[in-house]
C-alpha positions in Angstrom: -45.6 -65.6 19.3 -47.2 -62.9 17.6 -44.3 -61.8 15.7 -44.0 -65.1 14.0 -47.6 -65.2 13.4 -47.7 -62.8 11.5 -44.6 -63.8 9.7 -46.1 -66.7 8.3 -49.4 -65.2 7.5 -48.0 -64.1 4.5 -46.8 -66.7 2.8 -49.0 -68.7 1.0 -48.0 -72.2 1.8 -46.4 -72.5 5.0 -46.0 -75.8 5.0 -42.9 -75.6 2.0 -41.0 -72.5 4.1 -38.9 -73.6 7.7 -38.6 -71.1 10.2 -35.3 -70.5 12.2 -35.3 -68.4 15.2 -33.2 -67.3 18.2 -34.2 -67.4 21.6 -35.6 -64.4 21.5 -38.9 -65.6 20.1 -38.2 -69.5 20.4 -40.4 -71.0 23.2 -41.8 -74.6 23.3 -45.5 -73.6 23.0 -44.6 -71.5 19.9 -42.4 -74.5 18.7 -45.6 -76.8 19.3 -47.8 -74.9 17.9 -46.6 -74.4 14.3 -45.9 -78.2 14.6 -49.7 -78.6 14.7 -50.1 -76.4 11.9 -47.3 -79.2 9.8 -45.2 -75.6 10.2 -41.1 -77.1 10.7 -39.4 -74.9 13.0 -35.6 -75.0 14.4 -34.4 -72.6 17.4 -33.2 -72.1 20.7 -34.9 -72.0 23.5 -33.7 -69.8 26.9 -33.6 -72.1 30.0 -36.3 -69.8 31.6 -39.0 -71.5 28.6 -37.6 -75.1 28.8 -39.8 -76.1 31.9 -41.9 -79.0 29.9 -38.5 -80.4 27.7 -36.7 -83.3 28.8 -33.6 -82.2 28.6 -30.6 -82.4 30.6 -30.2 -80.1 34.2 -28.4 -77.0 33.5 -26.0 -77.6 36.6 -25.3 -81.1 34.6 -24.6 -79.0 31.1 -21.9 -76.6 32.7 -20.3 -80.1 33.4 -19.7 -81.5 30.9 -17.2 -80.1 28.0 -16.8 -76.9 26.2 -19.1 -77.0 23.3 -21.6 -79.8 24.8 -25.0 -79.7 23.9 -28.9 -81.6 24.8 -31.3 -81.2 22.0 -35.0 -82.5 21.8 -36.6 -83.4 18.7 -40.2 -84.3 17.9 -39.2 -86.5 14.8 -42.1 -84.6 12.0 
């Protein structure tokens, strides 16, 4: 979280930028969290930091087809 902190404390509206980000920094606390500051955000999240998402089982995932994915979205 600290990394993208400090990312956006440089720019000087953060509210005009969107951040995209791999797993490696994506987590849903950092994802809410720059929601409450009106910051958009887009990234993927490792199954490890998806506890509080309602998203689909990974045993149901590897089911399905190649290329299937869940996605959650908070609609702001």
């Amino acid at each position: 979280m600290k990394v993208i902190e400090e990312m956006i404390s440089v720019l000087e509206r953060p509210v005009k930028h969107e951040l995209y980000f791999n797993n490696f920094f994506a987590s849903y606390d950092l994802l809410e969290k720059l929601s409450d500051k009106m910051i958009r955000a887009t990234g993927t999240i490792r199954n490890s930091r998806a506890r509080k998402l309602p998203i689909m089982p990974v045993d149901e995932v590897k089911k399905k087809y190649r290329g299937f994915f869940d996605h959650v979205c908070n609609s702001t």
